[in-house]
N, C-alpha and C positions, 0 to 999 in steps of 0.2 A: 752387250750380251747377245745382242741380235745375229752381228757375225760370228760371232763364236759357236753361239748355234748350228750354222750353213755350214761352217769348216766342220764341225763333227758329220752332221748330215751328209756333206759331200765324203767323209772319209769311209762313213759305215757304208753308202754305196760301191765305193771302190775296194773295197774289201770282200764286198759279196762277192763281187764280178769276178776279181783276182782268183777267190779262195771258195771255191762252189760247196767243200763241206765248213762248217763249223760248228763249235758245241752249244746247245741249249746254254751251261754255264755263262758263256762270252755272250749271247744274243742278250740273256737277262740282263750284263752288265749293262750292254751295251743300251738298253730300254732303259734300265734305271737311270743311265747318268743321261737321257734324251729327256726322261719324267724330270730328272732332278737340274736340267735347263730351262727345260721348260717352266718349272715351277720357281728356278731363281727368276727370270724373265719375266712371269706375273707378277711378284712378290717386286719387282722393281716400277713395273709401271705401276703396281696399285699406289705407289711411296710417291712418284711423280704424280699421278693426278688426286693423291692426296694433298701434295704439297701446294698442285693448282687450286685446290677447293679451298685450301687454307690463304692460301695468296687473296684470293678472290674474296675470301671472309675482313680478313684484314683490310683490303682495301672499300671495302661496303662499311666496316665501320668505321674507317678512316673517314670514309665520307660520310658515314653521318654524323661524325665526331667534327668534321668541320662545317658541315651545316649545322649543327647546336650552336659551335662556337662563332660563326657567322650570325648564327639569328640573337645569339645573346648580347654578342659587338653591335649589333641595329637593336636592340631591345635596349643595353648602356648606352648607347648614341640616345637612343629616343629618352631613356629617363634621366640622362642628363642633361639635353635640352630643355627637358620638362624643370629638371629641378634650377637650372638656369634662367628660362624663364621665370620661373617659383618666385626666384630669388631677387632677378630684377623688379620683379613685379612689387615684393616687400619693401625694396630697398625705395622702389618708388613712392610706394606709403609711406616708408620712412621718412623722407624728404619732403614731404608735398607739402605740409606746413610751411617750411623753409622757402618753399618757389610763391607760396600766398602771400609770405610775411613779406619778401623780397620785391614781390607786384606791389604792396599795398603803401608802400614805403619809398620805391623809388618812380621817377618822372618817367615819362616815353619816349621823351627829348634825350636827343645825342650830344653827346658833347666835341666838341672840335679839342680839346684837351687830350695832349697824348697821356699826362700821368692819369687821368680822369679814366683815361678808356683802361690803361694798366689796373688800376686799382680795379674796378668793373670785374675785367677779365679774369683777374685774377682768385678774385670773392668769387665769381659764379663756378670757377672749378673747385674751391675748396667747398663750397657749399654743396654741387653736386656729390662728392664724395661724403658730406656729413646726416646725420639722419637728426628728426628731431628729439629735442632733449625731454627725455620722462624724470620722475621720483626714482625709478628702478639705475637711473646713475646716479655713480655713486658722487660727483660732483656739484648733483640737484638733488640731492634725498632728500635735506628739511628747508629746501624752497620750492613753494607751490607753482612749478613754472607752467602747470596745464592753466592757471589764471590769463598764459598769455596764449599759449599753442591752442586753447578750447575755445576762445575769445571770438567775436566777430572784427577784425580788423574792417575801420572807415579811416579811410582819405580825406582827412583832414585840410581845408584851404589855407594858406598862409597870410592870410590876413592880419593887418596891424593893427584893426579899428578897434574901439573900445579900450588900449590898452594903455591908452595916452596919462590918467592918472597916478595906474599901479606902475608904468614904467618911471616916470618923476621920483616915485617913493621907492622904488628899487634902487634908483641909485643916490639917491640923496646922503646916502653914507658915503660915498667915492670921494677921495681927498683929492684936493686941489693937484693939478697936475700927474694926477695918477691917467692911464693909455685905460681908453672901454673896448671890450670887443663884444656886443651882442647879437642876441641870435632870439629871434621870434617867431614860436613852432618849428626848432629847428633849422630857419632861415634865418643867414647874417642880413642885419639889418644897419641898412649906414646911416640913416635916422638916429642910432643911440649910438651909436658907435663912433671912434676916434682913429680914424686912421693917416698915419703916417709913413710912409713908405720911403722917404731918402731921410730920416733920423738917421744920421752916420753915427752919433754919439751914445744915445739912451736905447732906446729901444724901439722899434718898425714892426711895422703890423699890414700884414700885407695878403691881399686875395689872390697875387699872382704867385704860382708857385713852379719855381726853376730850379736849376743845378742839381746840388746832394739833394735838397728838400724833396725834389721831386722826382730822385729813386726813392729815398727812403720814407716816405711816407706810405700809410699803410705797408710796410713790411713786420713792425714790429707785432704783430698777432703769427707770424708763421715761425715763432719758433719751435720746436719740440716740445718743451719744456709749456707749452701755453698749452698746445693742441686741447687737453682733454680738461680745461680750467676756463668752461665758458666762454673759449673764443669765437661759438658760434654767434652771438649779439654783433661780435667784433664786427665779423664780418659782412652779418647783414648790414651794418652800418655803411660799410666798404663798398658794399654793393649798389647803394645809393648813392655813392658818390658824385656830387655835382660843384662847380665853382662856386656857387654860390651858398652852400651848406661848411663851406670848409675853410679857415684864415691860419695863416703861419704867424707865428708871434717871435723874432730875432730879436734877441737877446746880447747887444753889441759891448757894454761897458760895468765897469764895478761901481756901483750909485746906490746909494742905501733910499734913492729916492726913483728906483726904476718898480714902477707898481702898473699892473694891468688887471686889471677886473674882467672879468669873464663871464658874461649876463646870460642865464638862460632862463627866459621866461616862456611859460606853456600856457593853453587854456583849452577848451572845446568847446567852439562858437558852437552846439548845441546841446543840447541835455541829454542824451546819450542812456540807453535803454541798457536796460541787464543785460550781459552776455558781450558787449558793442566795448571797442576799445576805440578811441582815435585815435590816428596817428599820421605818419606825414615825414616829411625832413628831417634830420636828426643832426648836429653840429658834429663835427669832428675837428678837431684844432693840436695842430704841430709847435711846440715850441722846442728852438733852438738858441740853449745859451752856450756863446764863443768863449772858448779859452779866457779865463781870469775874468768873466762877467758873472753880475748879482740880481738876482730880481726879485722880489714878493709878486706871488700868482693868488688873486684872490676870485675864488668861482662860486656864485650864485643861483642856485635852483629856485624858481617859487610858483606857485600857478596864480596869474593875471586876468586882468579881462573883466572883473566887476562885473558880470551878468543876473547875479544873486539863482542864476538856476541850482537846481539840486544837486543834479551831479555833473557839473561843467569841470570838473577833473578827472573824469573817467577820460584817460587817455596815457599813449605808451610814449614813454620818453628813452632813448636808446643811444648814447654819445661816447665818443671814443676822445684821448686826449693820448698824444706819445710827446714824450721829453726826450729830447739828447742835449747831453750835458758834459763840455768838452776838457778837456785837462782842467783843476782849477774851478771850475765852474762851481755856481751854487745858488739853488732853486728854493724858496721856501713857498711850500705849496698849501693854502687857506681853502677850505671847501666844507657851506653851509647848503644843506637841503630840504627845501620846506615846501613839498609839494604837496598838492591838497590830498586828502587818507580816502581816494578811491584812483589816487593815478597809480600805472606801476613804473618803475625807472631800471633800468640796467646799463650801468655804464662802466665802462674800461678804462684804465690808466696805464700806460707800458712806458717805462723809464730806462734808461743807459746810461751808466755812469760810466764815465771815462776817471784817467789818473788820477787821483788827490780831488773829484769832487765831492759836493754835499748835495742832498735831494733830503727835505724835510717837508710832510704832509701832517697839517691838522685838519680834520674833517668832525663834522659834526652831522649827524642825519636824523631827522624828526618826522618828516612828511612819508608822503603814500601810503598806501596798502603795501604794496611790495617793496622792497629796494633790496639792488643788490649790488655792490661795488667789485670787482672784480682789477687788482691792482698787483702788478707784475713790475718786480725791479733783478736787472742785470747789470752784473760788473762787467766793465769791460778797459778794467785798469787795477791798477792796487791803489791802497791807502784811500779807497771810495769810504765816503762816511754816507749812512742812510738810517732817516728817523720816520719810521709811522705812526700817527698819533690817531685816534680814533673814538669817538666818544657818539654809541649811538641809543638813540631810548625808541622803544616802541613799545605803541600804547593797544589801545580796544583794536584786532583783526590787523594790527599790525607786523609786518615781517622786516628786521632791516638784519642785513647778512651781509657779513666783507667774510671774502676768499682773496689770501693775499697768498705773494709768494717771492723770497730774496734769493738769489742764486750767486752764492760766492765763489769767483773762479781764480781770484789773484791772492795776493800776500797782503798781508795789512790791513783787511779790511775792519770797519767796525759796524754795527747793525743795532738798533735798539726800538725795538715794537710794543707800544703801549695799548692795551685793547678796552675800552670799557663799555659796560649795556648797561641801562635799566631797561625789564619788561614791567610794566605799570598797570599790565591788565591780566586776567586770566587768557584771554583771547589773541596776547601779542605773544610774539617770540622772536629770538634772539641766536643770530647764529655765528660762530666765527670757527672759519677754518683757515688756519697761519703757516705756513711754512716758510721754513730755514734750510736752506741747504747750504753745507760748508764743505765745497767739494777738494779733492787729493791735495793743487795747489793753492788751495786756500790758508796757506802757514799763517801761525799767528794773529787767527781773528779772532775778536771779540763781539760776542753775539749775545743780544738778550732780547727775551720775550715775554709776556707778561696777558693775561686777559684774566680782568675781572669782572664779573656780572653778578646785579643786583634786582633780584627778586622779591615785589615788594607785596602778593600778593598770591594766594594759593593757585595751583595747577597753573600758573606764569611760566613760561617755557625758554630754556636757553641751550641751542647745540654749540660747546664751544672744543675746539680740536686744536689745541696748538701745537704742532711739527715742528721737532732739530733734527735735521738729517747732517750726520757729523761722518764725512771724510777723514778728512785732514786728521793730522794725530798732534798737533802742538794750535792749539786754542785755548780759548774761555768763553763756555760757552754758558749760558742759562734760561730756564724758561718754567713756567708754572701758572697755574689757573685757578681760581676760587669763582664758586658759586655760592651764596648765601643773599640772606634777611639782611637788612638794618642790625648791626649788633646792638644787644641790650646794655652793656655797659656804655656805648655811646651815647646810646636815648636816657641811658639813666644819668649819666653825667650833666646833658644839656636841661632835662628836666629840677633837676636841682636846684640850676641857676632859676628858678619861678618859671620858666615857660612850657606848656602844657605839652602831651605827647604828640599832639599832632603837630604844632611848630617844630617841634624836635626832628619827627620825621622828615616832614619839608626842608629844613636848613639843611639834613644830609644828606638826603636827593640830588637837594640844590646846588651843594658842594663835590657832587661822585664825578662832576665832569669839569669841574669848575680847572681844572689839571691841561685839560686840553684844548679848550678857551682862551685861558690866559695862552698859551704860545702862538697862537693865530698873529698874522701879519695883518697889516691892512690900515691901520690906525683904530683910537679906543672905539668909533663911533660904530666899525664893523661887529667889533667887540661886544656891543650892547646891544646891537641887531640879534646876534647869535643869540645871546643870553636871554631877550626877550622872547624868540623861536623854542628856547626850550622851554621857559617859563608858561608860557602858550598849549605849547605838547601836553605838559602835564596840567594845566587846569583841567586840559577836557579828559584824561583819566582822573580827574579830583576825587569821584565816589570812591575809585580802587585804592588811589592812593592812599586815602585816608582810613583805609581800613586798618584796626589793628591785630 
């Protein structure tokens, strides 16, 4: 617009000069279209340094649109530091039981042991990852596990003394020729114990642990299927890992007289104040039976030590046992618990069945304040057969709880789960949570489950949950549950015969377990052990009991 301008300007000068008259008419025009450049000429730079002020707007709040978003990126940087911190910091609370219970339970002492230090390392990452367990999970809702997490954990000494009576009559049942492996406060002790380590024939019991044994020991709590089913005890176990808390039991030949007893005896060399738990070493024991081998496992809980203190069973008893069991193979597995009713006990069982074997548990539990069994079985072959038998009573402030669980992955398999309770007190309770899982390839299994519980006494408490989780589409499966009284047509039957309601009552107490008893291994003598533990349990709820 600029030159266009000059070029008229230069022209209406040359024109003057040329042409000395001209018309007012032509001068007008000639003004008008000088006005009417001049005025496109303004009219153009006002649109440019409009466009600059505009430029200059956009870029002022371009920049303060990236200073917000600058200070908002460092304001998110900072509150999620913040909330990262937040969160470590929770998760450290979470935890911090777990790093106490882990001090309080394991030695200082290093082990020259490569599987030793495996196991070790291995527990203390899964334990950092885990938080402690409350009522608000849903795997501890009706067990009181703040009795252990609230507790004052004491480091108990391993000491043997005083225990030299109660150990004699602990084993005084043990049949001739049957293998001992005991453990005193969690330490294996070679005092009551039988070890044999080149038995090529029967069975070896051995504190050195080599080969397969020693990958696969402690692996069995890291499956999937455990993670959120109390495998934190497992692991604290794990954690404590030392050669001397821990014996493999090989299982070499088929012998209807291959039998090993399994002694754990507890005490608390002091009298132990409210709030105070003991505790200390804890067993953990690997048994491996070889293709087409047979053995009876028979394992003993009890609290020892004859000190007549008050409460010399306040203390935590926390024990793992893993089975693998090889094509053929077949485990019949006896387990009596008669801890004194202020200890608490948490212990693990994790099982593998390979092809065509058997794994059969009778368990009986009467002792502690707490107990919780926590018992995992895997196929890991077809035509596996698996029996859980179960028979537990609790009495006055008693809790005994099995969380079980079968996971069927092959063909053929069969499974059969018998559960029984009496609660005998207002103040006891009774909990079973059972699961069955019969997964896609699971064709053709036959699965049953059963829990019965017997409440003999008002506001007696029983959580019981029995789980078929059913894949597969060609089984038989089945499972069901009763809660009730003593039936009145039972008492009215045995009354008949002249004996009074209270005998009545008692004989069928005395009979609700008498089912899972008889199938125990061991010989009759362990037999009448058992029988006399429960007989014992319930005298001391006698008043509840005999209520009618």
């Amino acid at each position: 617009m600029s030159s266009s301008f000059t070029l008229a300007s230069t022209s209406s000068s040359q024109n003057g000069l040329g042409k000395t008259s001209m018309s007012s008419k032509s001068l007008r025009r000639i003004s008008r279209r000088r006005l009417l450049s001049s005025s496109s000429f303004d009219t153009s730079s006002a649109t440019t340094e409009k466009n600059n002020i505009n430029d200059t707007k956009t870029k002022t709040r371009g920049s303060r649109r990236a200073t917000k978003t600058a200070a908002a990126a460092a304001s998110g940087g900072a509150a999620t530091a913040k909330a990262s911190k937040s969160s470590s910091s929770l998760k450290k609370r979470d935890n911090e039981w777990i790093l106490q219970a882990r001090d309080a339970c394991v030695s200082s002492e290093s082990s020259s042991e490569s599987w030793v230090e495996r196991m070790r390392s291995s527990a203390s990452k899964q334990l950092s990852e885990s938080k402690t367990p409350t009522n608000r999970d849903e795997s501890w809702r009706f067990f009181d596990v703040s009795e252990i997490t609230s507790a004052t954990l004491v480091r108990e000494d391993d000491s043997e003394a005083d225990v030299e009576e109660d150990m004699k009559a602990f084993l005084a049942d043990v049949p001739e020729g049957a293998k001992v492996v005991a453990f005193v406060n969690g330490r294996f002790s070679e005092k009551w114990s039988s070890i044999d380590e080149d038995d090529k024939n029967g069975v070896s019991i051995s504190r050195t642990i080599s080969g397969d044994i020693a990958t696969a020991i402690g692996t069995y709590d890291e499956d999937e299927e455990v993670e959120g089913q109390g495998a934190i005890f497992a692991r604290i176990n794990k954690s404590c890992a030392r050669s001397d808390n821990v014996a493999c039991i090989t299982v070499k030949s088929e012998n209807v007289e291959n039998i090993v007893y399994i002694i754990h005896a507890r005490r608390s060399s002091k009298d132990r104040k409210d709030g105070e738990l003991a505790t200390g070493a804890n067993a953990r024991v690997f048994i491996d039976a070889l293709a087409k081998s047979s053995v009876s496992v028979v394992e003993k809980y009890a609290t020892v030590g004859g000190s007549g203190k008050k409460h010399d069973s306040r203390y935590w008893a926390n024990d793992v046992v893993e089975i693998h069991l090889a094509e053929n193979a077949r485990v019949f597995h006896s387990l009596s618990q008669d801890h004194g009713r202020e200890a608490v006990h948490t212990r693990a069982t994790y099982v593998r069945q390979n092809e065509s074997s058997m794994y059969e548990i009778n368990e009986v539990n009467v002792g502690a304040k707490l107990h919780r069994h926590d018992l995992r079985v895997k196929q890991l072959g077809k035509k596996t057969d698996t029996k859980l038998n179960c028979f537990n009573l609790a009495g006055s402030k008693q809790t005994q709880d099995l969380h079980s669980a079968i996971i069927l992955d092959f063909e053929e398999g069969t499974t059969d789960q018998r559960h029984r309770c009496i609660v005998s007190s207002s103040s006891g309770k009774g909990v079973f949570d059972g699961n069955v899982r019969v997964n896609k390839l699971a064709q053709r299994t036959d699965a049953k489950q059963i829990t019965r519980n017997l409440l003999l006494v008002p506001k007696a408490t029983v959580n019981a949950r029995p789980n078929l989780q059913i894949i597969a589409d060609d089984v038989k499966c089945t499972h069901g549950c009763t809660v009730s009284d003593l039936e009145e047509e039972e008492l009215f039957y045995i009354q008949s015969r002249g004996l009074t309601k209270e005998i009545a009552r008692s004989l069928l107490v005395s009979g609700f377990g008498t089912e899972i008893i008889s199938g125990m291994k061991g010989g009759e003598k362990f037999k009448e052990y058992v029988r006399e533990t429960v007989k014992s349990a319930l005298s001391k709820d006698a008043v509840e009991l005999l209520v009618a």
